[in-house]
C-alpha positions in Angstrom: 0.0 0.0 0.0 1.4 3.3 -0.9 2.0 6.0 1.9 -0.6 8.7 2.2 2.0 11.0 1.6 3.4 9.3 -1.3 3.7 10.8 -4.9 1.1 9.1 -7.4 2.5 6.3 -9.8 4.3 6.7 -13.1 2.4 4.9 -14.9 -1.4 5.1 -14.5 -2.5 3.1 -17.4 -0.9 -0.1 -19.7 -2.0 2.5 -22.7 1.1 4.9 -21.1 3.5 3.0 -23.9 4.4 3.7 -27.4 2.7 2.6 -30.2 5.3 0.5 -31.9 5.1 -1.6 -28.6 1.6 -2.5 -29.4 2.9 -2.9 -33.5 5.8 -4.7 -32.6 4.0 -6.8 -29.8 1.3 -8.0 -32.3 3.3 -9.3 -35.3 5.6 -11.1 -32.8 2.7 -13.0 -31.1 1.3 -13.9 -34.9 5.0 -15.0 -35.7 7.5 -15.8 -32.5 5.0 -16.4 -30.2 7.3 -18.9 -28.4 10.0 -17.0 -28.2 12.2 -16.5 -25.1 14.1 -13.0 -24.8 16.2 -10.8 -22.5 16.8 -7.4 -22.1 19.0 -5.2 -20.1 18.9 -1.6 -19.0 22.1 0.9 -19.8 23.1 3.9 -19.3 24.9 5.6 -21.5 26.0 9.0 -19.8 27.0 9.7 -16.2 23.5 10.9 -13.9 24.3 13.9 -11.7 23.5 11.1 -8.5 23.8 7.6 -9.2 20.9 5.6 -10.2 21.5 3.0 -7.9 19.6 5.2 -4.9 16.1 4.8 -6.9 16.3 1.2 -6.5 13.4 1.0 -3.5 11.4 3.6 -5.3 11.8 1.9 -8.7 11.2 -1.5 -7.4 7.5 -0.2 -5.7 6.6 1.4 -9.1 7.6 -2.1 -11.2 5.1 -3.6 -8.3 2.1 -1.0 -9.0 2.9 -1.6 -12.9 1.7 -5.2 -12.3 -1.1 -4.8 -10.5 -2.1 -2.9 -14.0 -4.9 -4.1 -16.7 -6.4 -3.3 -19.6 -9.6 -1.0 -19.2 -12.4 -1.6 -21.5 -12.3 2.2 -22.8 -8.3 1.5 -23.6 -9.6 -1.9 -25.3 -11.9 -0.3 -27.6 -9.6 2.7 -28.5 -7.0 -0.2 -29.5 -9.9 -1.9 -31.7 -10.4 1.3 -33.2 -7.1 1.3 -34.9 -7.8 -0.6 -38.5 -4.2 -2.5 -38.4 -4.5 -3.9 -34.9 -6.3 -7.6 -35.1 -9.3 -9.1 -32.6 -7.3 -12.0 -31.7 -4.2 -9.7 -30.4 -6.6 -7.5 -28.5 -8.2 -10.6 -26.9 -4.7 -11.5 -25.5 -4.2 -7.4 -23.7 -7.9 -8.2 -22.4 -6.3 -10.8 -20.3 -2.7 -9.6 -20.1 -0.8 -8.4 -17.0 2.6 -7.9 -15.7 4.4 -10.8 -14.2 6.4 -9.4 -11.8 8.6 -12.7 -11.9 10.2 -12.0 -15.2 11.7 -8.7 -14.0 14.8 -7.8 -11.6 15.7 -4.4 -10.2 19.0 -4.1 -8.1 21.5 -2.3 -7.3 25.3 -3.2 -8.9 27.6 -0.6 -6.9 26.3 3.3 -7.5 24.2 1.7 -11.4 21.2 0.2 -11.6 20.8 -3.0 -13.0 17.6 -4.0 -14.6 17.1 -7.6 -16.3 14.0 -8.2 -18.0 13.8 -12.0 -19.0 11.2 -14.2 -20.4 8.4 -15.1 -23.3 9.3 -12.1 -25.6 5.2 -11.7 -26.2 5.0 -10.8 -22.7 8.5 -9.1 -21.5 8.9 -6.8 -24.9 6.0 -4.5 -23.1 8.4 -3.5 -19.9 10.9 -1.3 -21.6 8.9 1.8 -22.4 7.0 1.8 -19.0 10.2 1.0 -16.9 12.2 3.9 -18.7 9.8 6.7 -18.2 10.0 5.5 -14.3 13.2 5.8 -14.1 13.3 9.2 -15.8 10.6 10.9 -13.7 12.2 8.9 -10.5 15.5 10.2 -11.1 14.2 14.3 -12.0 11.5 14.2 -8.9 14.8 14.9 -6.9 15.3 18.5 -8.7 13.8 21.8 -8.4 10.3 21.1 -9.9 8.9 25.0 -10.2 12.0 25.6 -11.3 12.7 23.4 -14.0 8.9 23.7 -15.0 9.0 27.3 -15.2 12.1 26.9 -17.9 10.4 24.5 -19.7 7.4 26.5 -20.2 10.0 29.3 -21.1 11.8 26.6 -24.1 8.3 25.6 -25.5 7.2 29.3 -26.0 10.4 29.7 -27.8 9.7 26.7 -30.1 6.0 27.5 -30.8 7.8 31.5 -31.9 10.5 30.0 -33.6 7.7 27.6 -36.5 5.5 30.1 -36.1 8.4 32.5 -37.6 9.4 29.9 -40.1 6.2 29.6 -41.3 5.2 33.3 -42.1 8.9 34.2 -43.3 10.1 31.5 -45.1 8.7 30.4 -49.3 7.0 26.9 -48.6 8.3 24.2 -50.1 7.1 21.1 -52.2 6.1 19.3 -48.5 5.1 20.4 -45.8 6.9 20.8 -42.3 5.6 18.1 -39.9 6.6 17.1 -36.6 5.5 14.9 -33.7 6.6 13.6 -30.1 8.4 10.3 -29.6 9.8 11.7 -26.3 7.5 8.9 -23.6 10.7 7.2 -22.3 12.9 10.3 -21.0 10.1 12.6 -19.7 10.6 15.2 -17.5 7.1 14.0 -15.7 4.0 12.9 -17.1 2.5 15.8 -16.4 5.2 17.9 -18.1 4.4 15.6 -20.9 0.8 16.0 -21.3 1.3 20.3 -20.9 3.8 20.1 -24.0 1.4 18.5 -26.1 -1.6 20.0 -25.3 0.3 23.1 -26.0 1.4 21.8 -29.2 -1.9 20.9 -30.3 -3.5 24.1 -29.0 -0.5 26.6 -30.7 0.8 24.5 -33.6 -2.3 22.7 -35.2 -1.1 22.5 -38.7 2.6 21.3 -37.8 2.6 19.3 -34.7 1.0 16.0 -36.5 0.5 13.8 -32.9 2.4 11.4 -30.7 3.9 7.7 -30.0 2.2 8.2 -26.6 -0.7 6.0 -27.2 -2.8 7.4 -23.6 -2.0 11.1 -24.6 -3.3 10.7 -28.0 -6.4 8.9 -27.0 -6.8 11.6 -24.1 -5.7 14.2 -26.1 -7.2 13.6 -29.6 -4.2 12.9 -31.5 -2.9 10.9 -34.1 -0.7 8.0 -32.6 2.7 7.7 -34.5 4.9 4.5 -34.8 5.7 1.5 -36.9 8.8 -0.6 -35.8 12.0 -0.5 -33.7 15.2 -2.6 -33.5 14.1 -4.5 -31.3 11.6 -6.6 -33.9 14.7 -7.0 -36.5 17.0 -8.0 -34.1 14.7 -10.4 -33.2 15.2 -11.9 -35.9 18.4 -12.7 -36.1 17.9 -15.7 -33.1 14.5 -17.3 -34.5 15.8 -19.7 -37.6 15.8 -17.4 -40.3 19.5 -17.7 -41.5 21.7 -14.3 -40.5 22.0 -12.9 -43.8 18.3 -13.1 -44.6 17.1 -11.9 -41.4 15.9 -8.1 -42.2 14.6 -9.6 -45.8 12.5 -11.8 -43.4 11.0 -9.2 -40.7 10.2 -7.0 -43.4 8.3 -9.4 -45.5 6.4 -10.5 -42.6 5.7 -7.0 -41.7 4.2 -6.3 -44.9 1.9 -9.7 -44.4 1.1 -8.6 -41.3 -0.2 -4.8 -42.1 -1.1 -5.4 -45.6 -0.3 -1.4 -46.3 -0.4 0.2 -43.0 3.0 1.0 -40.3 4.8 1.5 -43.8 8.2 3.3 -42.6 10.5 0.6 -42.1 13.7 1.4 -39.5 16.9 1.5 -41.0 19.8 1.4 -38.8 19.9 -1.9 -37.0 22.9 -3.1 -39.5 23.8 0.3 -40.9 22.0 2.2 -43.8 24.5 0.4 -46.1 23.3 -2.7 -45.2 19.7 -2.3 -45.0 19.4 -0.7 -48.6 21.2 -4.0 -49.7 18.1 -6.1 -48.3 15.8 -3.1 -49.6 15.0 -4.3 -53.3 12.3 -2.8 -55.4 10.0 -5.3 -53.9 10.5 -3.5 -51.0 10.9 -0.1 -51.5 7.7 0.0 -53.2 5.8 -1.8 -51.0 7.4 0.4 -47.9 5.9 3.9 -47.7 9.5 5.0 -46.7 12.2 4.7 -44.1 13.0 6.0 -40.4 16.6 7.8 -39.7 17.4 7.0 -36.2 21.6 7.2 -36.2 24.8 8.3 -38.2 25.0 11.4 -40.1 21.3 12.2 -41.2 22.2 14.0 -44.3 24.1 11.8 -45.4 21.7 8.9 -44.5 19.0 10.8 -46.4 21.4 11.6 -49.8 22.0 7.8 -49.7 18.1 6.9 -49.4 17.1 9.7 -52.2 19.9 8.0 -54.1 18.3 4.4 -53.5 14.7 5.6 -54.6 16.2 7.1 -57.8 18.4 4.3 -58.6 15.2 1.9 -58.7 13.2 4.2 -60.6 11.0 5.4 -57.8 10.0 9.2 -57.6 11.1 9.8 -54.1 7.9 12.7 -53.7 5.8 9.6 -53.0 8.0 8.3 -49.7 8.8 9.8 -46.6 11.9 10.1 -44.9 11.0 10.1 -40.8 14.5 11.8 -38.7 14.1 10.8 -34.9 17.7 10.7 -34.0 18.4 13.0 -30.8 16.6 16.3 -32.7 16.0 19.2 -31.5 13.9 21.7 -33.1 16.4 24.0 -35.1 18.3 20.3 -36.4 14.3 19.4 -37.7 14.0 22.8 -39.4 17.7 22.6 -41.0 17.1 18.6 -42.3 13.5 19.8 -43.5 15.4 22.8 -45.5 17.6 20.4 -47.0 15.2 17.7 -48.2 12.2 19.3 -48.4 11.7 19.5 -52.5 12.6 16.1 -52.9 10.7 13.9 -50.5 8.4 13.7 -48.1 9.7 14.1 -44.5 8.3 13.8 -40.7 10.5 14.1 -37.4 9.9 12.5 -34.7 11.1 14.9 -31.6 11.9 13.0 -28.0 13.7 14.5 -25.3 13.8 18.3 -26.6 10.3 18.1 -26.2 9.8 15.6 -23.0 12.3 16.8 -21.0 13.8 20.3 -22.3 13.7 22.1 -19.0 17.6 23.3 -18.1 18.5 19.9 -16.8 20.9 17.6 -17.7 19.5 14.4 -19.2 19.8 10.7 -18.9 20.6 8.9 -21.5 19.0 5.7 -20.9 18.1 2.7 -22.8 16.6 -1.5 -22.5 17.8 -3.4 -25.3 17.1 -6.9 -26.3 20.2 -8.9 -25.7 19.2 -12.4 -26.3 16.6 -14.6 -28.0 16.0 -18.4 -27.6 19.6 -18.1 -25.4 21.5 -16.5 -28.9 22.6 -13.4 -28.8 21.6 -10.6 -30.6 22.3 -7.0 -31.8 22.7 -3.9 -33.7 25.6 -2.6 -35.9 24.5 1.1 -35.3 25.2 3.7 -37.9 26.6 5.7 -34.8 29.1 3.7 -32.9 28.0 4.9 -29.4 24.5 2.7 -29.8 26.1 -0.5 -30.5 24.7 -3.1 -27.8 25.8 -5.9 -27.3 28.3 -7.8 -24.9 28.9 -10.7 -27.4 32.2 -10.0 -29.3 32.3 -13.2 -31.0 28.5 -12.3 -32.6 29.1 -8.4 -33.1 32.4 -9.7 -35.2 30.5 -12.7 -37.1 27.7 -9.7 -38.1 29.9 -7.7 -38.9 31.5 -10.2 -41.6 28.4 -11.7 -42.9 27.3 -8.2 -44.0 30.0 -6.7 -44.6 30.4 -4.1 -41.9 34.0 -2.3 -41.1 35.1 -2.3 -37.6 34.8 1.0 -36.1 38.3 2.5 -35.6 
């Protein structure tokens, strides 16, 4: 029982997740439903106090997460989407937490977080247990303050497209944005102010949110297809290595028939993806998410794919969701904007852009059916993955330099 003086929960609904979680979740149950997984919590910067102090809090908001189910009014908003299927819906009408398949503990001053179990149940944890840690870890700063600033930064946004728009010659597309930033919040309420601000200030730019709750509460359009978590997947579930992103996207496609069709890019590197992305593909694919490595460059290469198969390029969309800020959105949209479509997904400049340092955290898949797995990032920094025997096989079967 929580104390009467207690702050309320983190997470107050199993809807509080991004929407590729439920995509993701779906076409795993209709193809890997027996699947066994692990995944592991990292940090990646150093916190201003260390993580290891929110273990008691953490491990009492992880309890409260599995007392959670499925309201009917959350069920029916799910049905409502046309790509998610009865059959999946009748699973989250039964589904809850086991708080057996996760561990929370301490490892000196870091936090240690294992997540291991079927993959249809324990892939739901990450985006939930992220956005506890982050609002954990910020509860223990000045909240007026840093509220107060971030009110100040989102003013300054809203002037700075309002500006763009009335000064600058529109181009062939227009400017579109939306929030991916759930898993490093400031605080859920911080979260809902910035996009109900957004929707209220910037109605013909801000295009809605991977925050599945919010957009239900909030009447907007929920964003997300996939993540590398569901083509890492499968490179542990019998398809043979070199095939394996051939074989996720091809069942991706059989599974949405047409919807979710922005496909990620970076989980071997762009090179390696546009190898596996014949014209089979790239047709069927309403176009491709940037999410690390130089995102010019990324984009020249993709525009150069497109035109190489013979595709007009103005009928695709590039998505950019790779630590952007506002003014990086508005500089990639300059660049591209006459040539393809484009949409940038905006995270932690929007979530959590109040004056305070950041955490970069993650929870990554590590393993499937006991084999490794991993990503070959396009930025060197996001590579994940304590197997060097596997990182150095992937690398050689497609081809991948060693970073130097």
């Amino acid at each position: 029982m929580s104390r009467p003086d207690a702050p309320p929960p983190v997470i107050r609904s199993l809807l509080e997740t991004d929407l590729y979680k439920f995509t993701m979740w779906q076409a795993m149950l209709h193809r890997y439903p027996q699947a066994q997984a692990e995944y592991r919590f990292a940090c990646r910067n150093t916190p201003q106090y260390p993580l290891a102090e929110l273990v008691a809090d953490l491990e009492r908001e992880v309890d409260h997460l599995c007392a959670l189910t499925f309201r009917t009014d959350e069920l029916d908003y799910l049905s409502g989407l046309r790509f998610m299927k009865p059959d999946f819906i009748d699973l989250l009408r039964i589904f809850c937490f086991q708080r057996a398949f996760i561990s929370v503990r301490a490892e000196g001053e870091k936090l240690e977080i294992v997540v291991r179990g079927p993959q249809v149940h324990v892939m739901a944890f990450e985006i939930f247990v992220l956005a506890m840690v982050n609002e954990l870890y910020f509860r223990r700063f000045d909240q007026a303050a840093a509220i107060g600033e971030g009110r100040r930064r989102l003013a300054q946004k809203i002037d700075l497209i309002r500006a763009f728009t009335r000064d600058e010659a529109p181009r062939r597309h227009p400017f579109q944005f939306f929030d991916f930033g759930l898993r490093r919040r400031f605080s859920g309420a911080w979260h809902e102010e910035v996009l109900r601000t957004l929707r209220d200030e910037l109605p013909e730019t801000f295009r809605g949110t991977s925050n599945v709750l919010l957009a239900k509460e909030l009447g907007l359009v929920p964003i997300g297809t996939m993540a590398h978590e569901y083509l890492q997947a499968y490179q542990a579930t019998g398809v043979r290595l070199r095939d394996h992103q051939k074989a996720a996207l091809e069942d991706w496609v059989q599974e949405y028939r047409g919807d979710l069709g922005i496909a990620l890019t970076d989980v071997i590197g762009m090179d390696a993806f546009l190898a596996d992305f014949d014209l089979y593909f790239a047709k069927l694919f309403d176009g491709l998410r940037h999410d690390s490595g130089d995102p010019v460059a990324w984009g020249e290469k993709a525009l150069a794919h497109y035109d190489q198969l013979r595709i007009d390029a103005n009928t695709k969309r590039l998505v950019f969701s790779d630590a952007l800020d506002m003014a990086k959105a508005l500089a990639l949209y300059r660049h591209f904007a006459d040539r393809v479509q484009l949409g940038f997904g905006i995270g932690t400049k929007l979530s959590n852009d109040v004056g305070l340092p950041t955490l970069n955290i993650v929870i990554k898949l590590t393993h499937v059916n006991g084999q490794p797995v991993a990503k070959l990032s396009d930025s060197p920094g996001k590579t994940m993955c304590e197997d060097q025997t596997f990182l150095a096989y992937l690398r050689q079967v497609f081809k991948v330099p060693s970073p130097r």
